[in-house]
Backbone bond lengths (Angstrom), bond angles and torsions (degrees), N, CA, C in turn:
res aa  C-N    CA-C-N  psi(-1)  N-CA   C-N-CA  omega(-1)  CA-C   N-CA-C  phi
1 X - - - 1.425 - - 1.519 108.69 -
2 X 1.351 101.63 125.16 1.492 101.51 -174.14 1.874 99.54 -101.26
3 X 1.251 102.84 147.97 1.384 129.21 -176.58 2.064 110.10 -77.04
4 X 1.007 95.61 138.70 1.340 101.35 -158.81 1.812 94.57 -70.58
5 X 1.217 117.78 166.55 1.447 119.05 158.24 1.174 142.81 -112.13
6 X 1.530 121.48 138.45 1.312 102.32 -145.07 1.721 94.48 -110.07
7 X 1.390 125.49 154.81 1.262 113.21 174.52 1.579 104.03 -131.97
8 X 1.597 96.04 126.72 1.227 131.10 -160.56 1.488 98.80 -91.96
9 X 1.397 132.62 152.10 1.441 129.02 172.34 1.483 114.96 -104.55
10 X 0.971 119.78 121.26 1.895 129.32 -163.47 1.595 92.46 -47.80
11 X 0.691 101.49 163.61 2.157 142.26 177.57 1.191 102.75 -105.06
12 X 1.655 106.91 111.19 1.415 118.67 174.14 1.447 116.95 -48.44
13 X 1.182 143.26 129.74 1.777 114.49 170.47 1.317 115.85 -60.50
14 X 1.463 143.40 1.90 1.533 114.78 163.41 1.210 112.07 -93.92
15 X 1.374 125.12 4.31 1.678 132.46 156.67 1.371 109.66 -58.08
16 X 1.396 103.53 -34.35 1.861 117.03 -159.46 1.245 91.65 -92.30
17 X 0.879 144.57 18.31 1.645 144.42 -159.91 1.538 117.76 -144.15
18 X 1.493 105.15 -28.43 1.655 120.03 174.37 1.480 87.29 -102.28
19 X 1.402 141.76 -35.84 1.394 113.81 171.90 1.421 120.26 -70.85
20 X 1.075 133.21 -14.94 1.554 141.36 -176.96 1.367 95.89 -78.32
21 X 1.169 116.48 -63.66 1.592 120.10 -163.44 1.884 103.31 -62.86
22 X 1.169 100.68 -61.94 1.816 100.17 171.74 1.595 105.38 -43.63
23 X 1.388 131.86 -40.96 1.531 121.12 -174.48 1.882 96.67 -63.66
24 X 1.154 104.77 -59.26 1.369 98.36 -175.47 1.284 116.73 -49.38
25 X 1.467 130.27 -53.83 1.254 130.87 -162.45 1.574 102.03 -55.38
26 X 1.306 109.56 -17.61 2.025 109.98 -154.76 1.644 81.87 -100.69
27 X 1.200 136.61 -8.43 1.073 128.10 -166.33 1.744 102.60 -107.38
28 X 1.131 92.66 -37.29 2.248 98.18 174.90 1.515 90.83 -69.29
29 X 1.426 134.18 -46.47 1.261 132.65 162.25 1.270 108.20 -15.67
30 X 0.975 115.44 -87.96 1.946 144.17 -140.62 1.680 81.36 -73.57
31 X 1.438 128.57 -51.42 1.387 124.04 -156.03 1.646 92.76 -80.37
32 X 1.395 125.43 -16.56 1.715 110.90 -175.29 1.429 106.97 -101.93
33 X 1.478 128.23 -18.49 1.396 122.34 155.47 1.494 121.94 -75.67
34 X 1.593 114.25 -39.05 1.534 92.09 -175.76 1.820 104.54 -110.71
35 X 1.024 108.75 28.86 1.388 93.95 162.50 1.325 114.71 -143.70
36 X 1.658 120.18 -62.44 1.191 119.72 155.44 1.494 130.74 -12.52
37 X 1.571 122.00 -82.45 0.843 120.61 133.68 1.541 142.81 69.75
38 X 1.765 103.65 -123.99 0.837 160.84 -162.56 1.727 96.85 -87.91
39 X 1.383 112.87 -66.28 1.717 122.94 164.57 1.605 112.29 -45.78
40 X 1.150 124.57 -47.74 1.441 136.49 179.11 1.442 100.04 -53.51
41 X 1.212 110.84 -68.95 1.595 118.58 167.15 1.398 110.57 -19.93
42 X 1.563 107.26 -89.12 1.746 107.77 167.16 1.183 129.84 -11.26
43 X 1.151 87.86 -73.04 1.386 110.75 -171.06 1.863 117.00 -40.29
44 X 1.411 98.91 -66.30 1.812 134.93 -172.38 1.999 84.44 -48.97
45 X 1.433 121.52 -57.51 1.116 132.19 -151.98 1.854 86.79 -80.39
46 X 1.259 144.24 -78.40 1.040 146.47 -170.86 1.859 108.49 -37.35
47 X 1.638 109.47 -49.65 1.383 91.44 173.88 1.587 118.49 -93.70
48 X 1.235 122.21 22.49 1.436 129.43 136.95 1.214 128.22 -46.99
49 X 1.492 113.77 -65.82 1.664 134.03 166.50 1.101 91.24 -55.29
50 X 1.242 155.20 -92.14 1.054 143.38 -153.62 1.910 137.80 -42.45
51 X 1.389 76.66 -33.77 1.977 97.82 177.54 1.901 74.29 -77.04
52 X 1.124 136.42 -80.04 1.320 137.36 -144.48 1.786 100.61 -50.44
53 X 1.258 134.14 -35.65 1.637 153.85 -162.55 1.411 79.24 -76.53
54 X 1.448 135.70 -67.59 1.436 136.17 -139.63 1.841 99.80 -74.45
55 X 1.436 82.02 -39.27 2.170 100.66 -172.64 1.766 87.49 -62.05
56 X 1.193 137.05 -75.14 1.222 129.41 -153.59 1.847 103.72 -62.84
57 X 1.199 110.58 -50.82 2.009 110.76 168.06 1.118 88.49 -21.60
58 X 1.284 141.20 -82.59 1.394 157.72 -105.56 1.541 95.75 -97.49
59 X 1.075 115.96 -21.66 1.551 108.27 -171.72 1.558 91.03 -114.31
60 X 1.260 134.93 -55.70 0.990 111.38 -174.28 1.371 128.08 -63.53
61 X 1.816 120.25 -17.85 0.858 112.66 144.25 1.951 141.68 -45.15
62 X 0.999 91.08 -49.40 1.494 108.10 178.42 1.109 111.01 -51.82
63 X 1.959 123.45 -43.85 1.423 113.53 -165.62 1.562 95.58 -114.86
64 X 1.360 125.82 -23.79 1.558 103.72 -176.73 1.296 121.95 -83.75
65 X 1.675 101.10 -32.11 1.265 121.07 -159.80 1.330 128.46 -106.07
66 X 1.572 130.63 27.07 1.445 111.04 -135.99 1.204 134.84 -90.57
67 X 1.554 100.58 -1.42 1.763 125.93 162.66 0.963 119.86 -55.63
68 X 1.294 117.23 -33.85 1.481 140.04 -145.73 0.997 110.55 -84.32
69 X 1.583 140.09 119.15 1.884 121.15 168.99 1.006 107.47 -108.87
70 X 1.241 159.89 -19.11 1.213 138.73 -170.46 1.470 108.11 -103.55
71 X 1.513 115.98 -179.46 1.491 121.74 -171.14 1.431 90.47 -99.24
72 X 1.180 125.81 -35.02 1.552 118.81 -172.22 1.182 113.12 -70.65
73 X 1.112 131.07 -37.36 1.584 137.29 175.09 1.789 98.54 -59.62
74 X 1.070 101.29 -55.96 1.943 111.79 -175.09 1.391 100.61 -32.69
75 X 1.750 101.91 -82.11 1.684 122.32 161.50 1.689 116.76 -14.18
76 X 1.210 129.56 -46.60 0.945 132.36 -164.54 1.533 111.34 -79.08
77 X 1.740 108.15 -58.18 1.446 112.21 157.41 1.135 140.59 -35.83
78 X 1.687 122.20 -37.50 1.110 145.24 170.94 1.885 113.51 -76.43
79 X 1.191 116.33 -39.19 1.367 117.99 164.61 1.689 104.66 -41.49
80 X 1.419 73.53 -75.38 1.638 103.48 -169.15 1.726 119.91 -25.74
81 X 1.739 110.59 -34.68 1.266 127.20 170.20 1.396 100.13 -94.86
82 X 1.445 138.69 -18.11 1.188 112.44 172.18 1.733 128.28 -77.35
83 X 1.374 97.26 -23.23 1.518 108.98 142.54 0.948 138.39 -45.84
84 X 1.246 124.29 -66.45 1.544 130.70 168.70 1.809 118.08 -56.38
85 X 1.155 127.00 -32.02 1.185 133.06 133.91 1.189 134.19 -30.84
86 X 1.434 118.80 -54.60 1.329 116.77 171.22 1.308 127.92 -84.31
87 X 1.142 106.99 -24.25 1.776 116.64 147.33 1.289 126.42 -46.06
88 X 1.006 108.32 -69.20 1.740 119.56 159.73 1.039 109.03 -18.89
89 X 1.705 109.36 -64.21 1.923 119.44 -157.51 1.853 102.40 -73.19
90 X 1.216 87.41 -37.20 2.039 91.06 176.56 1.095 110.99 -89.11
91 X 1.773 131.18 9.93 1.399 126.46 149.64 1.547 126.04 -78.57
92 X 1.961 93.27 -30.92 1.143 92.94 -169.71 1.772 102.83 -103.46
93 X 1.290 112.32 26.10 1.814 97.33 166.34 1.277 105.19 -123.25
94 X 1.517 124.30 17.17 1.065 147.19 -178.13 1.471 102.25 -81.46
95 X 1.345 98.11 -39.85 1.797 116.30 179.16 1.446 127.71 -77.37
96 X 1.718 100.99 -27.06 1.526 96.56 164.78 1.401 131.60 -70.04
97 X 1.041 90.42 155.89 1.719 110.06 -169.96 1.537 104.74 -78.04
98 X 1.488 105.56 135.41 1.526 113.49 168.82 1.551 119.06 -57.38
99 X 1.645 91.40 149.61 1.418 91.25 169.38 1.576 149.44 -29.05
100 X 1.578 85.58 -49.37 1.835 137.36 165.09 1.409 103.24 -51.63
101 X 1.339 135.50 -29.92 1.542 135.34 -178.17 1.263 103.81 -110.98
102 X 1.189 116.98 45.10 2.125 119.42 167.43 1.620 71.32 -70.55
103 X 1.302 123.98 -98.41 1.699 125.09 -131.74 1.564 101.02 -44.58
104 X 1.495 134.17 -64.22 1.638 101.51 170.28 1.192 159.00 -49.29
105 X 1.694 92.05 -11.79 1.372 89.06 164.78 1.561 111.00 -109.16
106 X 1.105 129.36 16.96 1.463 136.27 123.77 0.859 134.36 -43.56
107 X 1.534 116.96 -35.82 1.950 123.24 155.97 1.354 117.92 -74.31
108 X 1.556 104.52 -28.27 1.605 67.60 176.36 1.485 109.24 -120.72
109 X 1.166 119.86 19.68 1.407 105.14 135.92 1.723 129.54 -63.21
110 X 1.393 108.96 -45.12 1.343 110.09 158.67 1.777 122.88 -51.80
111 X 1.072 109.61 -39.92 1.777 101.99 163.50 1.762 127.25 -70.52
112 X 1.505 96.91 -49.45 1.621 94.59 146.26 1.261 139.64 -14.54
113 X 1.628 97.32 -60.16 1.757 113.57 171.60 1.265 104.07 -73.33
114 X 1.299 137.04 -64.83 1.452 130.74 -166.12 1.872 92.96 -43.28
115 X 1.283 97.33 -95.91 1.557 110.62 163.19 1.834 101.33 16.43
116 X 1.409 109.93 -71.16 1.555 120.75 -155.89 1.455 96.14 -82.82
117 X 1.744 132.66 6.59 1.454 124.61 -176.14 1.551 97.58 55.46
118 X 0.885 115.51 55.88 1.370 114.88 162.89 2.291 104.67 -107.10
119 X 1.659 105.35 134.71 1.365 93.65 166.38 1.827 107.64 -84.13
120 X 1.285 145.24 144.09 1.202 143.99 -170.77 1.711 103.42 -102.47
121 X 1.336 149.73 106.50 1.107 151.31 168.55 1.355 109.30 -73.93
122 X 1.378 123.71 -34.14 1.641 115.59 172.74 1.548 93.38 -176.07
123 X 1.022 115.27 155.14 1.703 160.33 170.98 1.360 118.17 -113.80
124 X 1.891 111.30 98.47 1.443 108.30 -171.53 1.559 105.04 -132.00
125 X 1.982 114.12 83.76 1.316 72.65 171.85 1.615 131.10 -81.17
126 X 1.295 116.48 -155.97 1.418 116.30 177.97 1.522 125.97 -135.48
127 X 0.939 129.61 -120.93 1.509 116.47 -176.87 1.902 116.23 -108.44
128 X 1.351 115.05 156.19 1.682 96.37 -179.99 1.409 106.58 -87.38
129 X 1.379 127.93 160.28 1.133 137.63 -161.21 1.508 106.53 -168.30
130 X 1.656 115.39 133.78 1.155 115.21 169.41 1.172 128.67 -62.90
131 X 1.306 131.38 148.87 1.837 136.51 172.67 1.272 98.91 -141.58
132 X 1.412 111.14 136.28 1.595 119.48 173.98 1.469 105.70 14.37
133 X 1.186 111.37 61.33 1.861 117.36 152.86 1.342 116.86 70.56
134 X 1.449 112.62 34.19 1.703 121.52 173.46 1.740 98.54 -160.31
135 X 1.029 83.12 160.10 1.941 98.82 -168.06 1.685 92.52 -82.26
136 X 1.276 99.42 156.81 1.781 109.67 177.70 1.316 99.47 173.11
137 X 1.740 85.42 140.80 1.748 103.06 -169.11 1.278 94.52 -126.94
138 X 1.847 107.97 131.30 1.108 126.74 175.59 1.822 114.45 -71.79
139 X 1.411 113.25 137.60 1.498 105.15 175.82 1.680 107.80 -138.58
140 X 1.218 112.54 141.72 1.846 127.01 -155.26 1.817 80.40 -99.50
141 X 0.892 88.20 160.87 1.915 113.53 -169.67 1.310 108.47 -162.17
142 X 1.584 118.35 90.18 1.372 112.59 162.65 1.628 114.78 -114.27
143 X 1.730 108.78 121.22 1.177 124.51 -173.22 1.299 135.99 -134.55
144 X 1.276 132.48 151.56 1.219 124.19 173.02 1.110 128.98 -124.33
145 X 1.525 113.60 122.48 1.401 119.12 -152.33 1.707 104.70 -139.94
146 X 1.287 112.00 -159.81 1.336 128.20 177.54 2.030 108.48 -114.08
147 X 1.751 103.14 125.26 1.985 78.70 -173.59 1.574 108.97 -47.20
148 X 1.404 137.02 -42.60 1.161 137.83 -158.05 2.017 118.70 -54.41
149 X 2.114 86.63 -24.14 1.860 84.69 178.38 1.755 96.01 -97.06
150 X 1.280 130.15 -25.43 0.920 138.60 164.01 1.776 102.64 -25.37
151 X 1.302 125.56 -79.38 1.207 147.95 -179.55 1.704 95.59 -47.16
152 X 0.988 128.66 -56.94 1.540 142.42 -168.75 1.874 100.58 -57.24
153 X 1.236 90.91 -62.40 1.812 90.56 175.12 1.249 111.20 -63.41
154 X 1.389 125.51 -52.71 1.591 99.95 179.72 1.528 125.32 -51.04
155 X 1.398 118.92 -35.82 1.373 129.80 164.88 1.494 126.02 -35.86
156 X 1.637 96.97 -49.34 1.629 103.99 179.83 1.603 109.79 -81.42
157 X 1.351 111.46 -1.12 1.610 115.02 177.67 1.264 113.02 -83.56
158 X 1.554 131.72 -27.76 0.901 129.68 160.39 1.192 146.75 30.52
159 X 1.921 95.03 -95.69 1.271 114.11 -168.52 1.822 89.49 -88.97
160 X 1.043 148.38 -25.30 0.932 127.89 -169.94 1.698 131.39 -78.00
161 X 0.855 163.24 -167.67 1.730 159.35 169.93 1.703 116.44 -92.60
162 X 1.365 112.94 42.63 1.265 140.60 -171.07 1.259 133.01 -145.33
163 X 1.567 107.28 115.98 1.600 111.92 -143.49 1.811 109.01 -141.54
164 X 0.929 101.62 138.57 1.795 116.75 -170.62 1.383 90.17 -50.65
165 X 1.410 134.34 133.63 0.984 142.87 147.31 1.937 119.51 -88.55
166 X 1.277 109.59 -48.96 1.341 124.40 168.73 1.583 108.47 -153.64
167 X 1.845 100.62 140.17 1.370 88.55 165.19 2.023 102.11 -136.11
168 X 1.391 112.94 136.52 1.093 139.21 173.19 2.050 126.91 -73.21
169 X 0.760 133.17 53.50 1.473 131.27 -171.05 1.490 110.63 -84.91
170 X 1.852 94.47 127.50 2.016 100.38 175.49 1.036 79.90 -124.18
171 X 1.581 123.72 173.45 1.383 152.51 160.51 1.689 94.20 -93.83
172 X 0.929 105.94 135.45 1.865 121.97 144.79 1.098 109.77 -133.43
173 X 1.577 145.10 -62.85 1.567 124.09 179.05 1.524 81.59 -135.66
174 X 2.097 72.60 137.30 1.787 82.27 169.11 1.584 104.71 -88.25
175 X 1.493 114.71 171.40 1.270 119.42 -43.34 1.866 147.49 -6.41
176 X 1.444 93.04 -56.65 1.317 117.69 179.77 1.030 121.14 -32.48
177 X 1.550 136.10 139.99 1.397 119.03 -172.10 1.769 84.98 -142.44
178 X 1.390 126.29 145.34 1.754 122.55 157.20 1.009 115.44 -113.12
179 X 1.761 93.88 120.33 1.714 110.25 -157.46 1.801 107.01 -107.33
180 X 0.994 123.55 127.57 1.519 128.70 -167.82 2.152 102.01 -92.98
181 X 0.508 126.10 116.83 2.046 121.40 -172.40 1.143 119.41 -115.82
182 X 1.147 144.14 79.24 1.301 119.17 160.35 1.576 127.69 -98.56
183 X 1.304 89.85 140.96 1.222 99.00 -163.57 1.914 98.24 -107.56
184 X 1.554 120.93 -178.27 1.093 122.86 136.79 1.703 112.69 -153.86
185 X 1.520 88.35 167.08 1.235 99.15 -163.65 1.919 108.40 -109.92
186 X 1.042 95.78 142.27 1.595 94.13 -178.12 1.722 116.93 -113.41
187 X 1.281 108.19 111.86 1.223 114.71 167.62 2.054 138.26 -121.08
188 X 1.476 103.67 151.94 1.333 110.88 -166.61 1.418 115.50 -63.62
């Protein structure tokens, strides 16, 4: 069985000519929203950072460096301390105290205080909790002291991995002051 035939009426060529051009136009379309675009974006944003990279060279040249001409020499200096930095930082967490040693260094923070004439009303620590990527346990300190040992204990805290979190001060008899502390402690 043969299929009947159908007769179609030809297409002017400037029909054929506004459809060509409309395919293209939908196609510079499609290529300036999803690709174009999107690259411009990149792009605009990458030589941002870059003007901003050149602005800071320029200053840190100016104030750290000022002998100095090249960027590679700069680069090198700056390594060079980022090393020594990170040495430092992996000397000094080398030094913290294990988890396993909360209760000694619970003593001697508690001797600290005696030490600092501090009277101690309570000792609370609390739970461990991460901070910027090392364990540390918060501990409550309510005491009564003089501001002058107040000042004295933070001093002797120092050297250790234990740091004011908040501190609270009322007067009730002067001298006397009731001082609220928290501190925490950071361990490896």
């Amino acid at each position: 069985m043969e299929l009947p035939k159908i007769n179609l009426p030809q297409i002017q060529t400037k029909y054929k000519i506004a459809a060509a051009i409309g395919i293209i136009l939908m196609l510079l379309g499609f290529y300036y929203d999803h690709a174009y675009k999107p690259h411009a974006k990149q792009i605009a944003e990458i030589e941002d950072r870059l003007l901003e990279l050149q602005d800071t060279i320029s200053i840190i040249k100016t104030i750290e460096y000022p002998k100095i001409d090249t960027e590679s020499q700069i680069l090198e200096k700056i390594e060079g301390k980022k090393r020594k930095i990170i040495k430092d930082l992996n000397k000094q967490e080398s030094k913290l105290p294990r988890k396993a040693e909360y209760s000694s260094m619970l003593e001697k923070i508690t001797r600290l205080a005696y030490k600092s004439g501090f009277d101690i009303k309570s000792l609370t620590p609390k739970d461990f909790t991460n901070r910027e990527g090392y364990q540390c346990m918060s501990l409550s300190m309510d005491i009564s002291s003089r501001y002058t040992n107040l000042i004295e204990f933070l001093k002797e805290l120092e050297p250790y991995p234990i740091f004011l979190e908040s501190l609270n001060i009322s007067i009730r008899e002067r001298p006397l002051l009731k001082i609220n502390l928290n501190l925490y402690i950071l361990f490896n």
